[in-house]
NUGUTOR-95847 format. One line per 4 residues: their letters; for each residue x, y, z of C-alpha. Coordinates in nm, 3 decimals. Example, Ala and Ser with C-alpha at 12.3 -4.5 7.8 and 13.67 -1.06 7.14 Angstrom:
2
as = 1.230,-0.450,0.780  1.367,-0.106,0.714
//
This chain:
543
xxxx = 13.042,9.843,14.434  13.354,9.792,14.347  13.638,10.038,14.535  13.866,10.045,14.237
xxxx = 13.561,10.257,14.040  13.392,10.417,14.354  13.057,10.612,14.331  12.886,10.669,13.990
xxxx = 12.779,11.019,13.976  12.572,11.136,14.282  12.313,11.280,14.054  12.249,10.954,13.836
xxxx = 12.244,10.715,14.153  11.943,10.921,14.301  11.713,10.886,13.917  11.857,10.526,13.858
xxxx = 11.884,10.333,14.201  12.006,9.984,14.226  11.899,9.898,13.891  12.124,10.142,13.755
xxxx = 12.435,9.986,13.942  12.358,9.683,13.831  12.329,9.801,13.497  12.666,9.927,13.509
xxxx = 12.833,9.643,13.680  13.223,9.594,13.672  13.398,9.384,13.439  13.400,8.955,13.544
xxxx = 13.229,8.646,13.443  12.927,8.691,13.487  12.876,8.989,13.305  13.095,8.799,13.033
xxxx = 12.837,8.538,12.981  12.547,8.811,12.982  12.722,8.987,12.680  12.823,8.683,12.481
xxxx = 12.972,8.800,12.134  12.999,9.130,12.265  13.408,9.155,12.339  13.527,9.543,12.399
xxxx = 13.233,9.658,12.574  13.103,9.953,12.448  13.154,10.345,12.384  13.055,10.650,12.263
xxxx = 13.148,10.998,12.089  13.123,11.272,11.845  12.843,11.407,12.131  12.641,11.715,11.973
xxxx = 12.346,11.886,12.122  12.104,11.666,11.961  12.315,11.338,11.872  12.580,11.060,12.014
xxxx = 12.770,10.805,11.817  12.760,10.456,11.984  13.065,10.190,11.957  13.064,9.877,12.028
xxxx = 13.229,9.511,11.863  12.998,9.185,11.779  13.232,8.909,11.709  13.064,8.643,11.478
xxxx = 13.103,8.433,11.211  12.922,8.648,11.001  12.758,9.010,10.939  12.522,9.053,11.246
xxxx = 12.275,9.298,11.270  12.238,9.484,11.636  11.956,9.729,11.752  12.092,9.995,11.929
xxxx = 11.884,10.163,12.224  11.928,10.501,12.438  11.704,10.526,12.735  11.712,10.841,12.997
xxxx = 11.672,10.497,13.265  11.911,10.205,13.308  11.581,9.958,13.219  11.514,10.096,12.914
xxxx = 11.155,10.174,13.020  11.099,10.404,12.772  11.335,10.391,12.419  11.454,10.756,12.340
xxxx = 11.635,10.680,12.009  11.853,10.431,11.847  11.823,10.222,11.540  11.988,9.882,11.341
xxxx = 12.332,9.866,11.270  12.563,9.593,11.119  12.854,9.473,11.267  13.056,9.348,10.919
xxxx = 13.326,9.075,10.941  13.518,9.331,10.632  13.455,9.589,10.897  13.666,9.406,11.254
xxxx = 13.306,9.313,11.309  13.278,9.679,11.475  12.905,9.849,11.475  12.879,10.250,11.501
xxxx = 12.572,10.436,11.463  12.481,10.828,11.537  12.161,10.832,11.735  11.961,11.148,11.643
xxxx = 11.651,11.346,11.807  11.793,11.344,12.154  11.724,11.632,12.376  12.053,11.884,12.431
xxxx = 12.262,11.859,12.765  12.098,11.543,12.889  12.288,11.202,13.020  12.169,10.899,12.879
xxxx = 12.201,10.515,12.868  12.238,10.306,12.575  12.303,9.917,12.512  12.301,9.676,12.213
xxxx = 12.087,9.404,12.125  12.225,9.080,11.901  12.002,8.905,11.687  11.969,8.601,11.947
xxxx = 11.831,8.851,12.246  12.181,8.871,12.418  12.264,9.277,12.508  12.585,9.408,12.543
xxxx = 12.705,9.593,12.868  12.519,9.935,12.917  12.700,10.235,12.879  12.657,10.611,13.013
xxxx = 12.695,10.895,12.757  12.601,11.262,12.723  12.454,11.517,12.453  12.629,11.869,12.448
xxxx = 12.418,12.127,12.643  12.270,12.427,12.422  12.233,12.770,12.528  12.356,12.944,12.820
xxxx = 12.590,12.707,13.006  12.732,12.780,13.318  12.973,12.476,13.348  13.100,12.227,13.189
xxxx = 13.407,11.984,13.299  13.654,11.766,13.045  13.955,11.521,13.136  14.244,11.520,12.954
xxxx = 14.431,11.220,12.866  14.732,11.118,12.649  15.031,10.856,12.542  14.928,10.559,12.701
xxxx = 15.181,10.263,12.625  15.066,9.998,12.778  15.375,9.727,12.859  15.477,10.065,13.066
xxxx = 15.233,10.005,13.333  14.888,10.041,13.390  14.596,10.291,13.320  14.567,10.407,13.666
xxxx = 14.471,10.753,13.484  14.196,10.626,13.337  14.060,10.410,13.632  14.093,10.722,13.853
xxxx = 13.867,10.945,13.585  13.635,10.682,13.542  13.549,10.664,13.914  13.465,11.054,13.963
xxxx = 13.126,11.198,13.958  13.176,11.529,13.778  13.323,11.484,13.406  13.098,11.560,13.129
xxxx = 13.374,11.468,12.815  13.662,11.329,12.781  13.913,11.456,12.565  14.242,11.204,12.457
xxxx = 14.506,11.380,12.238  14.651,11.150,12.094  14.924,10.803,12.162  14.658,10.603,12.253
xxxx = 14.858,10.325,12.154  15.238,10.229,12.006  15.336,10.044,11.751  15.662,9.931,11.878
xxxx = 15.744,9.570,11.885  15.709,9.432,12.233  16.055,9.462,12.366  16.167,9.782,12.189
xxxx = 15.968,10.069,12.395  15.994,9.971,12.653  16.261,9.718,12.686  16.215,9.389,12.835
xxxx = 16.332,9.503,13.128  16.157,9.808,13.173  15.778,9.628,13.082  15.542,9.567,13.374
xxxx = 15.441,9.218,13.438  15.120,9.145,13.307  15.094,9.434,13.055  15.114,9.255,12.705
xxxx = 15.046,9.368,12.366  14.930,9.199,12.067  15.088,9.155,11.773  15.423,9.079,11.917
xxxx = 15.578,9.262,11.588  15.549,9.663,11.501  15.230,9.744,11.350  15.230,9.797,10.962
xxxx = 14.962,9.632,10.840  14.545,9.677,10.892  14.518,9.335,11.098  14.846,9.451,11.304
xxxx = 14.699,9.769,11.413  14.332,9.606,11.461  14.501,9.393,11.707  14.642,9.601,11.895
xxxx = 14.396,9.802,11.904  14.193,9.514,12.045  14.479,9.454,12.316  14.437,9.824,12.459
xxxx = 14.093,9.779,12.456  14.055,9.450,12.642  14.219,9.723,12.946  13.950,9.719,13.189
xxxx = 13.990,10.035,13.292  14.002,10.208,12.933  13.703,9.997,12.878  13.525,10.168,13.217
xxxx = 13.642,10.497,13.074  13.482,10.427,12.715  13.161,10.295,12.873  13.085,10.594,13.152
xxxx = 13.175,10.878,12.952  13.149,10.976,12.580  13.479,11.047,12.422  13.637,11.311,12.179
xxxx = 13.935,11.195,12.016  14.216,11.240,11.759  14.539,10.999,11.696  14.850,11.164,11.730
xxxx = 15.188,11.054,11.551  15.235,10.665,11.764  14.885,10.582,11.586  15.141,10.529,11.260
xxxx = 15.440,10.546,11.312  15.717,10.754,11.592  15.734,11.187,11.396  15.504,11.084,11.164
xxxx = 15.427,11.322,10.902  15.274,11.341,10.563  15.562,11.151,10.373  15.728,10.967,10.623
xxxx = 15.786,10.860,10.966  16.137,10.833,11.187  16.011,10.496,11.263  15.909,10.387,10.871
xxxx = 16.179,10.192,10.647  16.172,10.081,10.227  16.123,9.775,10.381  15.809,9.787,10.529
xxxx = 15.640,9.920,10.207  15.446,10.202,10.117  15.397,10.475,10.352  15.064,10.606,10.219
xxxx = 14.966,10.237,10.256  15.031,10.196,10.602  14.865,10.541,10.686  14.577,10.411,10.508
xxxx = 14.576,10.118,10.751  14.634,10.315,11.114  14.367,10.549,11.040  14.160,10.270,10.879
xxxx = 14.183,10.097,11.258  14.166,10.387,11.409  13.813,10.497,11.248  13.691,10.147,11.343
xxxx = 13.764,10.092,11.713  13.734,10.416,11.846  13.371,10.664,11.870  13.495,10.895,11.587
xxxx = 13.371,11.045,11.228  13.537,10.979,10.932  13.627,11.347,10.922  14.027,11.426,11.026
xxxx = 13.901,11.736,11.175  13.576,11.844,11.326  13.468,12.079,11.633  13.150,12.092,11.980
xxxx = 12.957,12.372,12.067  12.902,12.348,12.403  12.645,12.607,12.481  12.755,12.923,12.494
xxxx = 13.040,12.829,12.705  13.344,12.667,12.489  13.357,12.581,12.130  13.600,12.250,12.107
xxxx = 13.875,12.226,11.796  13.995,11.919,11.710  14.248,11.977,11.469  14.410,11.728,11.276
xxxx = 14.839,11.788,11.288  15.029,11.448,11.169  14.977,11.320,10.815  14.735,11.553,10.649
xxxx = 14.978,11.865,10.505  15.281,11.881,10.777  15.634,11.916,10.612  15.954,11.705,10.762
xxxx = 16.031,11.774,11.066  16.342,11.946,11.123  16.665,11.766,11.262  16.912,11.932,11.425
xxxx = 17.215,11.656,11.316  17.084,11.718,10.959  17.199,12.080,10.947  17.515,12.010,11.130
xxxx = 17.614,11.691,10.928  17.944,11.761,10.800  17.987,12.141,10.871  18.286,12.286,11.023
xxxx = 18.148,12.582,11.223  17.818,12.463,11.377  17.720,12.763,11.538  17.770,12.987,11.222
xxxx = 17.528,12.654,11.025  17.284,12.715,11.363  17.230,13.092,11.313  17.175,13.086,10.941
xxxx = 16.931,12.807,10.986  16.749,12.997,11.270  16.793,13.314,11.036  16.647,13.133,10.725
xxxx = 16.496,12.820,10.669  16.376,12.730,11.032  16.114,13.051,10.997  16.011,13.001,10.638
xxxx = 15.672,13.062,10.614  15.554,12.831,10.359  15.645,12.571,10.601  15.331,12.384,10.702
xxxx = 15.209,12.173,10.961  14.812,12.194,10.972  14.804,12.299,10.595  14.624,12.616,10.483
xxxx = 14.271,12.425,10.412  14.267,12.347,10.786  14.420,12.676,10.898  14.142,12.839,10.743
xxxx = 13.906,12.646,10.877  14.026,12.687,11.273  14.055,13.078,11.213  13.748,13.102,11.089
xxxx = 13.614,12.923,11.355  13.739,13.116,11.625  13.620,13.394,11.461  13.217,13.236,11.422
xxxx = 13.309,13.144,11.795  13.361,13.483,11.955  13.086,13.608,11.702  12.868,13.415,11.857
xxxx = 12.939,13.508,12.212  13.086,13.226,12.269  13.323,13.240,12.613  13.610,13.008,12.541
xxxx = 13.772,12.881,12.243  13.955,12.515,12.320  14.149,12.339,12.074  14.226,12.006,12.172
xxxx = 14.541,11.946,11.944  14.808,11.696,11.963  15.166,11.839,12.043  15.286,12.082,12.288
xxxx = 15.232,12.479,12.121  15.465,12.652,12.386  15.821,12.758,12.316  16.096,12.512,12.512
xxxx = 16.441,12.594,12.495  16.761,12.368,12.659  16.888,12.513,12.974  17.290,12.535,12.976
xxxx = 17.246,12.331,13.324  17.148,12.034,13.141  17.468,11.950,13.010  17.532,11.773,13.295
xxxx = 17.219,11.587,13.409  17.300,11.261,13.134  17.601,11.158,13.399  17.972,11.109,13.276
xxxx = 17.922,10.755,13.138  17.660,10.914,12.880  17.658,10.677,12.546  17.856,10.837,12.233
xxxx = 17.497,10.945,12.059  17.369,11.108,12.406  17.671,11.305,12.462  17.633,11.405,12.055
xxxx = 17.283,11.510,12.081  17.360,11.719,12.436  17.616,11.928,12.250  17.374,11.966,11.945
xxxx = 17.106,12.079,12.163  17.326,12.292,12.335  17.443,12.482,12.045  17.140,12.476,11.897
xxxx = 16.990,12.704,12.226  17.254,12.953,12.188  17.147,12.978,11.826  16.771,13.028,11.971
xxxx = 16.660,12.716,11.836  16.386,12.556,12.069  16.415,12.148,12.208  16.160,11.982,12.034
xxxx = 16.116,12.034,11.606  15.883,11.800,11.593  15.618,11.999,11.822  15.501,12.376,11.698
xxxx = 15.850,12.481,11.798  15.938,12.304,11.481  15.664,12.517,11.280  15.685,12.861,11.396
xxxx = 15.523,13.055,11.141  15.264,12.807,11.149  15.218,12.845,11.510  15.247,13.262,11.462
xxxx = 14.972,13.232,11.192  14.727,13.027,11.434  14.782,13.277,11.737  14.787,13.580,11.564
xxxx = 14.420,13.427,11.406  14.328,13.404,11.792  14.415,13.734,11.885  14.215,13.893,11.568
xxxx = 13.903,13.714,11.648  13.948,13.830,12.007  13.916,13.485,12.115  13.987,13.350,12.493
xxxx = 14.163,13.066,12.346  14.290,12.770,12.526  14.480,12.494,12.404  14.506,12.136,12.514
xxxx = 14.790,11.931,12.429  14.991,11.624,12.505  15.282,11.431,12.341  15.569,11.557,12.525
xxxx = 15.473,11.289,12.833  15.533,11.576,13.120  15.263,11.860,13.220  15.277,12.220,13.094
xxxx = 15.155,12.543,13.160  15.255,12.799,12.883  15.152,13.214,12.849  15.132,13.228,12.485
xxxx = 15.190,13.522,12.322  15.228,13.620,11.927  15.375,13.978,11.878  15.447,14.071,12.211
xxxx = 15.094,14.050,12.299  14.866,13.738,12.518  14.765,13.484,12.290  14.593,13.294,12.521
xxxx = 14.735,12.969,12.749  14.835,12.635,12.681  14.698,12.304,12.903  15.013,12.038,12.812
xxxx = 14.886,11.698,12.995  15.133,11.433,13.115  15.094,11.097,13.013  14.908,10.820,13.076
xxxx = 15.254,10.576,13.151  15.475,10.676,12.889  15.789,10.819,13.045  15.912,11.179,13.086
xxxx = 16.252,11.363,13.202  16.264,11.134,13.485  16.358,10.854,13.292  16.651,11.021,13.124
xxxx = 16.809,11.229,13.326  16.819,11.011,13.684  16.996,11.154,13.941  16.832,11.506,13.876
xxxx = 16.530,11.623,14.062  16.194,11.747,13.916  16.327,12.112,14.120  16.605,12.074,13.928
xxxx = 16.500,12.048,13.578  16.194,12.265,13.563  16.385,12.519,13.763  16.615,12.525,13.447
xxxx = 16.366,12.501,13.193  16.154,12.793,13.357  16.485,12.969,13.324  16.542,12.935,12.952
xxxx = 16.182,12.953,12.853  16.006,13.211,12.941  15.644,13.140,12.808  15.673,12.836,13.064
xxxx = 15.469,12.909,13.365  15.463,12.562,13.587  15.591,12.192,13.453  15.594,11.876,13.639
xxxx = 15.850,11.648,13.469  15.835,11.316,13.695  15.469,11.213,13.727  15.223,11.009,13.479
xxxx = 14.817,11.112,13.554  14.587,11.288,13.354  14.410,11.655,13.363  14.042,11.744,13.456
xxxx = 13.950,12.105,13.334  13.679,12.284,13.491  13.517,12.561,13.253  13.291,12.837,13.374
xxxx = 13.166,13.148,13.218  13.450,13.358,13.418  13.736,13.087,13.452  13.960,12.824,13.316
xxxx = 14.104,12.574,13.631  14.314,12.306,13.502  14.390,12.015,13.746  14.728,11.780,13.671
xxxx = 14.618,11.449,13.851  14.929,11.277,13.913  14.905,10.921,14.013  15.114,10.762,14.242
xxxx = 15.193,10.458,14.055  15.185,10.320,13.774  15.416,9.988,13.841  15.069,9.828,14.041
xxxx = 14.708,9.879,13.955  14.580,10.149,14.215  14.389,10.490,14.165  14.576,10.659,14.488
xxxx = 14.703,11.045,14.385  15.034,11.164,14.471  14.905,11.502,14.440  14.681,11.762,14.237
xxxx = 14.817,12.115,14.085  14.572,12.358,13.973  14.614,12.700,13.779  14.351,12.898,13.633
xxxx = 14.306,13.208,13.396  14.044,13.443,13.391  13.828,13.540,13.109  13.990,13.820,12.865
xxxx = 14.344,13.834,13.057  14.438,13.541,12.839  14.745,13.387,13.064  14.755,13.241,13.395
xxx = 14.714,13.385,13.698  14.975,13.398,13.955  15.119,13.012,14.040
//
């Protein structure tokens, strides 16, 4: 087998032999004209104990009917579920179907059949175990622009033995023009997106879409593992949120139009529900939130040049924003349906007995403040609008205003109401993030009391601090940032990779993967960082 995807799981290759490897063959020409008509392989998601959804695309030149089948063998031997499904031209010619009556905590295979006989490739997926559950293992993933380099992340994941779900955040794709992020000169060779212009209609994001899929190893990924996931703001549009975006203009028409189109897409060519948010029991181990945080209810983000436009005494403007409006508590970002519904969760959770509460949310929940040392990490020869926005920031941490307003710092009373909702339901709560493009670990704490801990995975190739602050090592900056924020607990702000968390009854160990490049297609790791936090202490152990 190929060395780029290694073994398949130890435990399959002894129940499904060479057949099995065969089945699951890599990517090439031959497979290509086994799975005519089929062109993004296939995938799967929304696993329950009892169910999987199935993805796959059937281009033809007209509404084709496919039989799904799920088989506990790579020859389909014996059929344990499946059913017809239509791939519709209206629809990007995608077919989904949720396969029912399967038995809980059980890996399965699964394929689909065209009308002529021709099958697609066969893909791997999972059901959620039920009952008591002594392990169970996710990866991580998010922000994955692809001119940036290539999906080493995903190619590494895809070739372990010992992930049950995969979990991606949010960024799965840009919408940038090509040229624009990244710059011409900063794009890989090789790494091209489709459409060449920023996505604002349905067909542009379809096609993109259908460029990040044709990755092969974000295909492997798709078709080895089922997959939870939720778009974050880069599915639209750069800060999106519920009336806007900073990368939306008049001029490219309604904005309620072109969310209707990105999450249109999105429902189509990825193994989700129609539903913006939705959570997994997994045993009595975890229960998994999937909350929704862009375009459903939150308010503008804040902007730090907006409340110093035009004043005279910025740091007296600072305080009475930090005083005031900045903590307003009718400021939302979730919206109070969905608060409701994740605090009453977490309380059924623990009710239940349920060990850990995980939700798998977009944008970093820690606090981050601007250390006064990185005034000078831009260089002397910063542009005019750097050197602005270092000042701003600057003043703005004196004023206790936080780095980022477009992540929960930017919603604090949102964030309080969440974590104080944890610590009443007495929940061991966990939260997985991405979005920032550098790797987190964050205490959290509401009222001077644990909260719980915060996973914050790097990206896929999107760049972090490294990229803007040359010159300036990784000691350097999270030295600093440890320094002004003291929730912070460990940060890596130079590496791209991906996080594999382990959860047992007792323990929480998350693992930062970092790769060692993304520049050339290779699954060699720089280097792994682990951290763990025990059951009812509710922040990390000692680094």
């Amino acid at each position: 087998m190929h060395a780029l995807w290694g073994e398949i799981d130890r435990r399959l290759l002894i129940k499904i032999g060479t057949a099995g490897l065969a089945a699951l063959a890599l990517p090439g020409a031959a497979r290509a004209m086994m799975a005519q008509g089929f062109t993004h392989g296939v995938a799967s998601g929304e696993p329950g104990a009892n169910s999987v959804l199935l993805w796959t695309r059937y281009a033809a030149a007209s509404d084709s009917a496919l039989t799904a089948e799920i088989s506990e063998s790579p020859d389909f031997a014996k059929i344990a579920g499946g059913g017809t499904v239509t791939a519709k031209g209206d629809g990007d010619h995608i077919a989904k179907i949720t396969v029912d009556g399967l038995e809980p905590g059980r890996w399965y295979f699964y394929r689909f059949v065209a009308p002529d006989g021709t099958k697609s490739l066969t893909g791997r997926t999972r059901t959620l175990p039920q009952g008591a559950t002594s392990a169970f293992n996710l990866a991580l993933f998010s922000c994955s622009n692809l001119p940036f380099g290539w999906f080493n992340a995903y190619g590494h994941a895809a070739a372990r033995q010992d992930i049950d779900l995969v979990i991606h955040v949010g960024d799965y794709l840009y919408e940038y023009p090509a040229g624009d992020y990244p710059a011409a000169e900063q794009k890989v060779p090789g790494r091209e997106v489709q459409p060449a212009g920023e996505l604002v209609a349905l067909a542009d994001y379809r096609l993109r879409y259908a460029a990040y899929r044709a990755d092969p190893d974000l295909q492997r990924l798709h078709q080895l593992f089922p997959m939870i996931a939720q778009w974050d703001d880069h599915e639209f549009a750069n800060d999106a949120w519920k009336g806007g975006a900073e990368n939306h203009n008049a001029g490219e028409g309604s904005w309620t139009d072109r969310i209707a189109a990105a999450e249109r897409a999105h429902t189509e060519w990825m193994p989700v529900s129609d539903t913006r948010w939705r959570h997994y029991q997994v045993g009595d181990l975890a229960t998994i939130f999937l909350p929704e945080t862009r375009v459903t209810a939150r308010d503008k983000p804040f902007e730090i040049s907006d409340i110093l436009h035009d004043t005279r005494d910025p740091a007296a403007a600072l305080k009475q924003f930090a005083e005031g409006a900045y903590r307003d508590p009718a400021r939302q970002l979730m919206g109070q349906t969905q608060e409701n519904w994740l605090a009453d969760g977490l309380a059924a959770s623990t009710r239940s007995s349920t060990r850990w509460q995980v939700c798998a949310q977009q944008i970093v929940m820690g606090s981050l403040f601007t250390p006064p040392e990185s005034r000078g990490w831009f260089g002397a020869d910063m542009a005019e609008n750097v050197r602005r926005r270092v000042a701003a920031s600057q003043i703005a941490a004196k004023a206790g205003l936080p780095l980022n307003m477009d992540s929960w710092d930017g919603y604090p009373a949102a964030r309080s109401r969440l974590l104080a909702a944890a610590q009443a339901a007495d929940a061991d709560f966990v939260t997985l993030s991405g979005d920032s493009h550098n790797a987190w670990a964050f205490d959290l704490s509401e009222g001077g009391k644990p909260a719980g801990v915060e996973i914050g995975g790097h990206s896929v190739t999107s760049p972090g601090f490294e990229t803007y602050t040359p010159g300036i090592s990784d000691e350097m900056r999270v030295t600093a940032l440890r320094r002004s924020s003291p929730q912070l607990k460990w940060a890596n702000t130079q590496d791209r990779g991906y996080v594999s968390v382990a959860l047992t009854r007792d323990r929480v160990t998350a693992n930062w993967h970092n790769l060692g490049t993304i520049r050339d297609r290779s699954l060699a790791l720089k280097d792994t960082h682990s951290m763990t936090v025990q059951r009812g202490r509710r922040m990390y152990d000692a680094a």
